[in-house]
C-alpha positions as CSV (number, residue, x, y, z in Angstrom):
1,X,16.1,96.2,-10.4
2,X,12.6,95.0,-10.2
3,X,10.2,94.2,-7.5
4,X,10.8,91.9,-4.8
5,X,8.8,88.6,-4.9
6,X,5.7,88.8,-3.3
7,X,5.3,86.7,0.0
8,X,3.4,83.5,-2.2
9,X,6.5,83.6,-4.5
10,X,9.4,83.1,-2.7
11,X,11.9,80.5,-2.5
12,X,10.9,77.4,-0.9
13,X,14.0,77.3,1.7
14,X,13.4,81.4,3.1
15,X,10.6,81.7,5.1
16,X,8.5,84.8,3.5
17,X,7.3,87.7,5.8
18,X,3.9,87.6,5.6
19,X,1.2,90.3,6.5
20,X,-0.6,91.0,9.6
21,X,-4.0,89.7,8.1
22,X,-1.9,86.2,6.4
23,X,-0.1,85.4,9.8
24,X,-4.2,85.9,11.3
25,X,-5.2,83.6,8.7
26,X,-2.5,81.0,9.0
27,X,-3.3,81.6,13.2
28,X,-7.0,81.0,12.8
29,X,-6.1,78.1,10.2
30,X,-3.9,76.3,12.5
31,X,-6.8,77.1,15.3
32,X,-9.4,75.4,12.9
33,X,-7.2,72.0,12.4
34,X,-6.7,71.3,15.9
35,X,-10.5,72.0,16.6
36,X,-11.4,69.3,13.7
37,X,-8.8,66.8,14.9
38,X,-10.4,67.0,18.5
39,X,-14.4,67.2,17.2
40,X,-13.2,64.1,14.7
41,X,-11.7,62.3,17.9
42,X,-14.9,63.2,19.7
43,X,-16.8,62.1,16.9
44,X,-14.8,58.2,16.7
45,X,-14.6,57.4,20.1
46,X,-18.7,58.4,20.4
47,X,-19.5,55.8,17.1
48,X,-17.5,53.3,19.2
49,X,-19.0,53.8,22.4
50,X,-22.6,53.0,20.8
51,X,-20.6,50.2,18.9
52,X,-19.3,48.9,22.4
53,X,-23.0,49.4,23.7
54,X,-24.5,47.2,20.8
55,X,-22.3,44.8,21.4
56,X,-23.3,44.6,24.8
57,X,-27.0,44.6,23.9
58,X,-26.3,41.5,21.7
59,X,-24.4,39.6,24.0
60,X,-26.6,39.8,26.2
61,X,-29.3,38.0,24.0
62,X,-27.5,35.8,21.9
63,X,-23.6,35.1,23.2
64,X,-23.0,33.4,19.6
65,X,-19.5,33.9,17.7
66,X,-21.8,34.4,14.1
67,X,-23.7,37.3,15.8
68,X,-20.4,39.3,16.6
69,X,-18.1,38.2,14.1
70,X,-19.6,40.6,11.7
71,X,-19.9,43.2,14.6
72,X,-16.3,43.0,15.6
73,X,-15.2,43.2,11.7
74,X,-16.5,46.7,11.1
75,X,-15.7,47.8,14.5
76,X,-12.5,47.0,14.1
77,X,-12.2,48.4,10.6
78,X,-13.7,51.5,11.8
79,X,-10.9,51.7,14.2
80,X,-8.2,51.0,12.2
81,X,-10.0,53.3,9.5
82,X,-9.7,56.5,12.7
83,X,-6.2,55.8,13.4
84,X,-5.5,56.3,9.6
85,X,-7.4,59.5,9.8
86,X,-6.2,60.9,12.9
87,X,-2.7,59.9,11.9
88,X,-2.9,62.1,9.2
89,X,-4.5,64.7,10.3
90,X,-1.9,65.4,13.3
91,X,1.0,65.2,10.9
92,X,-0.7,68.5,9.0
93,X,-1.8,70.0,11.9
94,X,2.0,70.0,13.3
95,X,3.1,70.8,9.8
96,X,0.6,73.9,10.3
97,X,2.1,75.0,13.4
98,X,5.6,74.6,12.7
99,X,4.6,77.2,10.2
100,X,2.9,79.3,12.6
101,X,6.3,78.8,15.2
102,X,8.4,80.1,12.3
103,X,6.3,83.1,11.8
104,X,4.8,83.9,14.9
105,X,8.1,84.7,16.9
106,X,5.9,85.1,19.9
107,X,4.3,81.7,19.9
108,X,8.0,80.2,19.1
109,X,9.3,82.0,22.3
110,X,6.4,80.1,24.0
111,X,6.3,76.4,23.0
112,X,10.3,76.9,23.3
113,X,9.7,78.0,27.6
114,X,7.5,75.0,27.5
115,X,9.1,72.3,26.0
116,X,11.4,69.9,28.4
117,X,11.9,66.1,27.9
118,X,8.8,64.8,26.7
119,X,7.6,68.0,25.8
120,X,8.9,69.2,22.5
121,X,5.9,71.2,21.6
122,X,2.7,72.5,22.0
123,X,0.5,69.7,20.4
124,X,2.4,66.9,22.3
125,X,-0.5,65.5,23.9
126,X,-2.3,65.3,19.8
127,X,0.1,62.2,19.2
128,X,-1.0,59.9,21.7
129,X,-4.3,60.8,20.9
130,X,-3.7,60.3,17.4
131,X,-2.1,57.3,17.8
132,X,-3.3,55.3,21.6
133,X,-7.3,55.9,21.4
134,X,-7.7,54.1,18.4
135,X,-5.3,51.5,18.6
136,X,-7.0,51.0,22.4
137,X,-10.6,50.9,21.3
138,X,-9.0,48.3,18.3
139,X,-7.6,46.1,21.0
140,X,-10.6,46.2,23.1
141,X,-12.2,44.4,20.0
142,X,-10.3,41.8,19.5
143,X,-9.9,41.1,23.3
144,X,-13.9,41.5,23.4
145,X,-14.0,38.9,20.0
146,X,-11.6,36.5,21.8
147,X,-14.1,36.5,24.8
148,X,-16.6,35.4,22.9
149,X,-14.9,32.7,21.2
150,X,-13.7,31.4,24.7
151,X,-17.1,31.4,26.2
152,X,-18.8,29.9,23.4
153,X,-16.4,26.8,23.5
């Protein structure tokens, strides 16, 4: 007989038993995503703040569909460019932590005495984040676009 397959090795449908330092590192890894999906968040919604502001600022001086057409293009892009980002990005961080639930017993006992109806895990409140803010801040463009058509007629 020879030795068993090391943890990296293993069949894709077992889950290996991995060491104390490799369930620290998949711990600190799943940590390290949800940090990045929240600074990238942070990070979006502060470009389209100052976005919001300069629209503002322009409106303000010159209420002309040609001066925020272009404005409103990229802003919305922008958006729609997020949602794709933070879409993805949720999807591996729950992938991460559905490993971390199936190897950290511990943490599985605890999203499982927290989850109800509505609450199926611990990043439930990362989906509407992923998905809501940007799709709001893409609406408010349009609705902001549509103002300015109005008015100007």
């Amino acid at each position: 007989m020879g030795d068993p397959a090391p943890a990296s090795q293993s069949a894709p449908d077992t889950q290996p038993v991995l060491s104390s330092d490799e369930v620290n590192r998949l711990w600190q890894h799943g940590m390290h995503e949800e940090r990045l999906f929240h600074d990238r968040l942070n990070y979006f919604s502060a470009v389209q703040a100052g976005l919001l502001g300069v629209f503002a600022i322009l409106y303000n001086k010159d209420p002309s569909p040609g001066v925020f057409a272009p404005l409103t293009a990229v802003a919305l892009a922008f958006a729609l460019l997020w949602l794709r980002v933070q879409v993805r990005h949720w999807r591996y961080c729950v992938h991460v932590h559905t490993r971390i639930r199936l190897t950290v017993p511990e943490y599985a006992r605890t999203v499982a005495a927290f989850a109800a109806p509505g609450r199926t895990d611990g990043l439930s409140i990362a989906r509407p984040l992923a998905f809501a803010v940007p799709l709001l801040f893409a609406a408010v463009w349009v609705a902001l676009f549509a103002w300015v058509l109005i008015r100007s007629a």
